[in-house]
Structures are given as structure tokens and as C-alpha cells.
N, C-alpha and C positions, 0 to 999 in steps of 0.2 A: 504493500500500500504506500501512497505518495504523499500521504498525511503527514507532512512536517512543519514543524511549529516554526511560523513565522517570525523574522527577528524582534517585529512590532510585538507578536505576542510575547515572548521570553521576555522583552522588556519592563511589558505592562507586569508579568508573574512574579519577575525580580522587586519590580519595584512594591506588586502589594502583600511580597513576603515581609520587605521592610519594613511595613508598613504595620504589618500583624508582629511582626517581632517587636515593633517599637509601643504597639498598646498593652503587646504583653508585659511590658517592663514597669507598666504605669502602676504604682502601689493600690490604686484604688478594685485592678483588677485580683486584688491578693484576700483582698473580704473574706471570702466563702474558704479557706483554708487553717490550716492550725496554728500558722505561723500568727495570723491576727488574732485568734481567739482572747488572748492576756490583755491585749488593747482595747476590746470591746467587753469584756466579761462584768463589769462593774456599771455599764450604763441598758442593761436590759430596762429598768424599771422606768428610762426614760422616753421609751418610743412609745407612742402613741397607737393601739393597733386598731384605729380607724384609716390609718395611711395606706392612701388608695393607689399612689403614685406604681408606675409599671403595667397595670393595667390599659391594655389598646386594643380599640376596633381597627383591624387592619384589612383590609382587601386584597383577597387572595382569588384575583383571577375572574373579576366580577360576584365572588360571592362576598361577604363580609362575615368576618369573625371574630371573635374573643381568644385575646392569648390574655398568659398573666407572666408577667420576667420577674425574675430576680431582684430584679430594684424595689417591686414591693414588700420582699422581704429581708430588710436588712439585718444582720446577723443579732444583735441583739432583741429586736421582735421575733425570731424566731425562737431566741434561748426562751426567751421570757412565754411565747404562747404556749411551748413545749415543758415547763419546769416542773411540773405536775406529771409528767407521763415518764413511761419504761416502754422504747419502742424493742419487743421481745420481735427478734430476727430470728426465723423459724427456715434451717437452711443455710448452708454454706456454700452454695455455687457460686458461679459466677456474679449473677444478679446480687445473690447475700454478701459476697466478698467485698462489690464495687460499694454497692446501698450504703452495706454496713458500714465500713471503713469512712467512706462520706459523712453521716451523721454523727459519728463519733468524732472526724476532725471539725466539726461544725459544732461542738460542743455540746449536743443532744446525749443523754440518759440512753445507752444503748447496751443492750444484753444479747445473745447468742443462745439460739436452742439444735444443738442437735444429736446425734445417738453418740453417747459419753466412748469416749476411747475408740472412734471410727475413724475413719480417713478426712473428714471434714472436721473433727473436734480436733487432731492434729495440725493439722492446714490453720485453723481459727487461732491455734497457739501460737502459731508459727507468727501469726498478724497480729501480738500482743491481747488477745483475750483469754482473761487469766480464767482458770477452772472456780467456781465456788462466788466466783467475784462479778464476772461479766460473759461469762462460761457456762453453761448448765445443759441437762437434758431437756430435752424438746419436750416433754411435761411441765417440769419446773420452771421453766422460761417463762408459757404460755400462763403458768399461775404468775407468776411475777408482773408482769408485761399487763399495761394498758391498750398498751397499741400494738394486734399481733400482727407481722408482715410475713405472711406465710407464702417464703421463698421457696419452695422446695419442687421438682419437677413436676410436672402436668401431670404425670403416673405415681407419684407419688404422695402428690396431695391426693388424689383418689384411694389410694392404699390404705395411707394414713388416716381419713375423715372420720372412719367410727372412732379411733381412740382421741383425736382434738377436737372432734364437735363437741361434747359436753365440757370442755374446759373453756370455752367459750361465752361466757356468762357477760349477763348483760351490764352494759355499763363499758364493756370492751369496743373495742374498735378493730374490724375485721380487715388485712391491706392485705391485695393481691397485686401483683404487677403485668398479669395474663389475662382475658376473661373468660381463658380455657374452662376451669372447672368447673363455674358457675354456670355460663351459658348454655354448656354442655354436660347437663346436669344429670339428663337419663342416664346418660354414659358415665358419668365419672360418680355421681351417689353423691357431690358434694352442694347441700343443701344449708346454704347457714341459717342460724336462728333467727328468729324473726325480732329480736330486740335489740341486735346492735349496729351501727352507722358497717355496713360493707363500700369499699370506695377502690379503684385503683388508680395505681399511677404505673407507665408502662414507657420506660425508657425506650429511645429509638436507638439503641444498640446493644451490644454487649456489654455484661458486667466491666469488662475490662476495660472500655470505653468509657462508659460511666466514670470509673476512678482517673485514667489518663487524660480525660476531659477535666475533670476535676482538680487533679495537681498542678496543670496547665494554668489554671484561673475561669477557664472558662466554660463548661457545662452544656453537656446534651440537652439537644429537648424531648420532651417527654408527652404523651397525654394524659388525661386523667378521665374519671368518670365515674358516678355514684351509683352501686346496685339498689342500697336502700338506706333510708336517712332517718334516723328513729329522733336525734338530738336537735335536727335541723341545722346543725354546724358542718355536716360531711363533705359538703364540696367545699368549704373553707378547709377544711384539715388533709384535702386531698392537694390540694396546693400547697399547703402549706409544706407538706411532706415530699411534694415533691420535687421544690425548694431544699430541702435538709440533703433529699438522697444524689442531690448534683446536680438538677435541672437545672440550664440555662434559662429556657423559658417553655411553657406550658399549653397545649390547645386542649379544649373539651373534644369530648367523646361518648361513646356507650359502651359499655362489656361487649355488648353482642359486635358493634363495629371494630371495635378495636381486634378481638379477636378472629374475625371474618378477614381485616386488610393484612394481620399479621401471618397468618398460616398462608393466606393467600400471595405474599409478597414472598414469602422464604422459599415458598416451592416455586417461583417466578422468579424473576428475573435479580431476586436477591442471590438467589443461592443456586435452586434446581435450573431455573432458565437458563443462568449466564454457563452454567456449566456445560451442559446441553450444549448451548451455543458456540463455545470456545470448542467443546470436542468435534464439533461438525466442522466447523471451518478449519481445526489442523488436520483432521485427516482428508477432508480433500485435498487440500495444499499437499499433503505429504504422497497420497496416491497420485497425483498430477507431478511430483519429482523434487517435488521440494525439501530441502533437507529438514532435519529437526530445530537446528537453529533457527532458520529463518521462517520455518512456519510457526515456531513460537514466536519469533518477536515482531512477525506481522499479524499475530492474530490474540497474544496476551501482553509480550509486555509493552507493546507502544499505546496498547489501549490500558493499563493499571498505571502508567508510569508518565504517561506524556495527555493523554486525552481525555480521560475522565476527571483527574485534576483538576483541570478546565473548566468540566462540564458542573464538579461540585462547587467552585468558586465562582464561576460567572456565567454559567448557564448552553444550553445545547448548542444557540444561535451562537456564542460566542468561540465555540471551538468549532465548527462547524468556518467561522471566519478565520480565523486562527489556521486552518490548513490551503494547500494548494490550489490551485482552480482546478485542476483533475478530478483532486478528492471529494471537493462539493460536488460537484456537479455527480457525481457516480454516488455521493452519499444521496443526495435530494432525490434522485431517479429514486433510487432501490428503497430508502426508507417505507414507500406506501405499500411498495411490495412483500415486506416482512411486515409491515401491519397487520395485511390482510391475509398472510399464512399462519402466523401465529394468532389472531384475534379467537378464530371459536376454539384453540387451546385453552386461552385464558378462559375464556368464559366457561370451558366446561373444568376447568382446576375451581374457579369461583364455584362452582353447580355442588361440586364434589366436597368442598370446603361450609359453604354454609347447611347442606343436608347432613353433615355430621361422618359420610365419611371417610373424611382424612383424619377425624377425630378418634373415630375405631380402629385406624390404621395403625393410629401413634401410639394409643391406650394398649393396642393387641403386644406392638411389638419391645414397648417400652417398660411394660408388664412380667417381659418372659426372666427368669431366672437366667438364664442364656445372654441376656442383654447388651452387657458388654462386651462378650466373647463376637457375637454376632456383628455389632456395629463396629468394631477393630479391624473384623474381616472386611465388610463393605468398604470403611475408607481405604484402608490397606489398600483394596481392589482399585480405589483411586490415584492412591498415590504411586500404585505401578502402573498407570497408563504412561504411554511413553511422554505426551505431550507435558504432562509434569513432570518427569524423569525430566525430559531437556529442558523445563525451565531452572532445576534444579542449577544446572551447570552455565544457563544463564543470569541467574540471580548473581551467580557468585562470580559475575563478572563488572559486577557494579562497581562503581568507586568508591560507595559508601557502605559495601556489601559487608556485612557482621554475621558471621557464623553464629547458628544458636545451638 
């Protein structure tokens, strides 16, 4: 492909790296971390939490919408809303690793529940959560704990539901970050009680991201969304919270939506699509005579590495400008063309996802005792396709290339 980045573009990237480097350095971007907490720990009592500020109607595309940013909640209103609460983290995955570790460097009352002396109660030590202190089983947590964030896999909150539904007593606050189990309730048996505020918040990345967004200064966005609101404060504390666990800034939502665009984006063109797609275009290249080199770097890394970059800082149109007149002009042909072969895919992945099942699919196989053995094997299976075999040896010809 003839897609190379114009000098005008490399210029403009140079310059608005500079540019993000240089607000990164700004103190005021350092708030939300632990290094401020000592600076702000002593004036919680003096923010006022009528402060509306951060909240905006913005237009997204002729629709209009409500976000809520960070700037509404400055670190001291935050300590101060939450001083009262034990947000008990139920779960040490990903999601519990990145949450957790966020609200605890944000100053928030944070505990840890999960099966004492496992491979996550390890992992949790490892992240300074001490046993007996900030540490406990996933029973004793949920007794302890006002606010439960019940982090633990889609298959496993359903495992788990008969022995944590009754510790769930009213006056609690129910946080999921999926609205797998809920919405999906025939299947998964997770029915909460009908007396406590259920709300989620549902970061748009990986736990991991979550936290590296975080150390950075500056924080994923997330959505939010109330299942049932007994207090009438639940979409305030779903904000609020989702402020504590890293959000940058925040859109509403519904369980059912959230979880309809989330399964439906991951087997698309998040995960299962682009996969799909990268594996068709190297092995034509490769059956047409093309080596392994060059069918990788014209078909993954100019598009991870030089094009999509682009596309997340300044938009389609702008890389899209950004390449040769060749490349447009063959990009704009062909685009409607892969619209309209892949459109009744999407639509029947969506068909498959909102009828519940990709939901049986996940439950059947994330259920099996075999679990791990099985998914080891599948990616295994991925990572010896050759096409990532030779990106293997093309990573590590980066200049910035780090062996892990």
C-alpha cells in the first residue's frame, strides 16, 4: 500500500505530541493521583457539593447529550461524598486491579474480597493490600463494604450469586461494570434484591488502561447507568464513582445498551473483526507471492503504527488526507464496498448478541472446568498463525522495540 504519511502530516503529529506532552506536565493535570492527595486531604469539608461545574450538553453528531468530566468532581468532594463508605472490590482482575488501585490512590476507603490464599489474593498483595486490613474473603468484604463492586467474571458472578445474594442487605449499594449478569438474567440467575441502589459504570477499556490512563493524569471515559434506584441518589453515586475509579469523563446509558454495544463491539471490529480482517488480507498477499515481511507491514503494522494513530487523534477524514492521492482514491472506491459485505454480518452478530446467544456461548464455555486449558489452546492456535509469527520479528525491529 502507498499510504505514507505526508511531511505536513508528521509535522502536524510532532507538533500535537508536544503539545500533549506539554499539558501533561501542567500540575493541575496531577489532581486525580497520590502524589496530591496530602495537598488536598484537609480541605474536603470545604467544597460545596452543589458544584455543578463539568457538567455539558454537547453535540454528538446532531444528537445532543449529557456527559459529566472530572472537573465536577474535585478531589476533595469526592473524599468528602465518599467518607462514610467501604467501596468492598469483589474480584481481582483486570477491571478490580485498574478500579481498585485508582480509588485507593484517590484517597477513597477501599477493601479487597476474594478467595483467601488464590492466585488473585496473591496478585492483591503483590499491589500492597494487606491481609486482615484491606484484604479479606469475598464474604467478609461484602459484610464490611457499603459499596459492593462486584468485579469478578460474567461466569463467575453467575457461579457465585446464590452464596453473595443474601449478603447483600439493604442499605448497600450494588456496582457492576458489565450489564452482562443483570440483563441477562434467565441465563446467568443473577437477580439483585429489590432494596438496594444497583448502578454501573463500565470503563471503555481494559483494566490496564484504566490504571495507565490514570498514572498519566488523564483518564478513560466510561459510561454509566442505573438498574434500580431505591435512595434516589444512584445516578449521583454512579458518577461519582466513576470519577474515583479513573474516568476522565462520563456518558449515560442503560445495562441493556451498554451490554448489547459491548459484546457486540468485541466480536467486531474491536477484537473478532479486525482479526478476521488482518488474517484475510495477509494471506492473500502471501498466496499472490508476497513474503511474510511485507505482507505484514502492509497489512498490520502501517495500519497499528502509522494510520490508526491518526485516525484516534484526529479523525478518518484526516488520515485519509494525510496519505497519497493513490491511497485515497482506492481507499474512497473500496470503503462502500466492505460496507456493504460486511453490513448483514454485523447485523446478524447484533441479532445473535441481543437474543442472548453469544451470552450462552460465553456462560457454556467460561463455565467449563477445562476453561483455561481450552482458551490457552485457542490463543496458542493464534499466536502460531504465521502472520503473527512474522510480526513477531517485525516488532523487534522497531527502534523503540522492548523485549517483554
Amino acid at each position: 500500500m502507498s499510504a505514507i504519511v505526508s511531511r505536513s502530516a508528521r509535522g502536524v503529529r510532532t507538533v500535537a505530541r508536544a503539545v500533549a506532552s506539554s499539558s501533561r506536565a501542567q500540575p493541575a493535570v496531577r489532581t486525580y493521583s497520590l502524589l496530591a492527595r496530602a495537598a488536598v486531604a484537609g480541605a474536603a469539608s470545604k467544597v460545596p457539593q452543589s458544584q455543578t461545574r463539568g457538567v455539558k450538553t454537547l453535540d454528538f453528531a446532531g444528537t445532543k447529550e449529557t456527559v459529566y468530566e472530572r472537573a465536577d468532581w474535585p478531589l476533595p468532594k469526592l473524599q468528602e461524598y465518599f467518607k462514610n463508605d467501604t467501596l468492598a472490590l469483589i474480584g481481582y482482575g483486570s477491571q478490580g486491579h485498574g478500579q481498585g488501585l485508582n480509588a485507593r490512590d484517590n484517597g477513597l476507603n477501599v477493601i479487597v474480597g476474594v478467595r483467601k490464599d488464590g492466585e488473585s489474593w496473591n496478585l492483591a498483595m503483590q499491589d500492597g493490600w494487606v491481609p486482615g486490613e484491606t484484604l479479606f474473603p469475598i464474604e467478609e468484604a461484602i459484610n464490611r463494604g457499603t459499596i459492593i463492586m462486584n468485579l469478578l467474571s460474567d461466569a463467575a458472578q453467575s457461579s457465585t450469586w446464590p452464596e453473595i445474594a443474601p449478603l447483600i442487605t439493604k442499605g448497600k449499594t450494588l456496582y457492576f461494570s458489565h450489564g452482562f449478569s443483570v440483563v441477562y438474567k434467565d441465563d446467568t440467575k443473577v437477580i439483585p434484591p429489590s432494596d438496594v441502589d444497583v448502578i454501573l459504570v463500565a470503563p471503555k477499556g481494559s483494566g490496564k488502561t484504566v490504571r495507565t490512563l490514570f498514572k498519566e493524569g488523564r483518564g478513560i471515559n466510561s459510561s454509566i447507568a442505573v438498574w434500580q434506584d431505591v435512595t434516589g441518589k444512584a445516578k449521583e453515586k454512579a458518577i461519582a464513582l466513576g470519577i474515583s475509579i479513573g474516568s476522565g469523563y462520563l456518558y449515560e446509558t442503560t445495562f441493556e445498551k451498554e451490554v448489547f454495544s459491548d459484546l457486540y463491539g468485541e466480536r467486531g471490529v474491536l477484537m473478532g473483526g479486525i482479526q478476521g480482517m488482518f488474517k484475510a488480507q495477509y494471506e492473500v498477499l502471501r498466496a499472490n507471492g508476497h513474503t511474510p515481511s511485507e505482507a505484514f507491514n502492509e497489512t498490520v503494522e502501517e495500519a497499528t503504527q502509522s494510520l490508526f494513530p491518526l485516525i484516534g487523534q484526529y479523525g478518518m477524514d484526516y488520515m485519509y488526507a494525510a496519505c497519497s492521492t493513490t491511497a485515497r482514491r482506492g481507499a474512497l472506491d473500496w470503503a462502500p464496498i466492505f460496507e456493504k459485505a460486511n453490513r448483514p454480518v454485523f447485523e446478524a452478530l447484533y441479532k445473535s448478541v441481543r437474543d442472548g446467544t453469544e451470552t450462552r456461548k460465553s456462560l457454556e464455555f467460561n463455565g467449563r472446568k477445562t476453561y483455561r486449558q481450552d482458551l490457552e489452546r485457542e490463543l496458542k492456535e493464534i499466536d502460531s498463525q504465521e502472520i503473527w509469527r512474522a510480526g513477531k520479528t517485525v516488532r523487534s525491529l522497531r527502534p523503540d522495540y522492548k523485549q517483554s
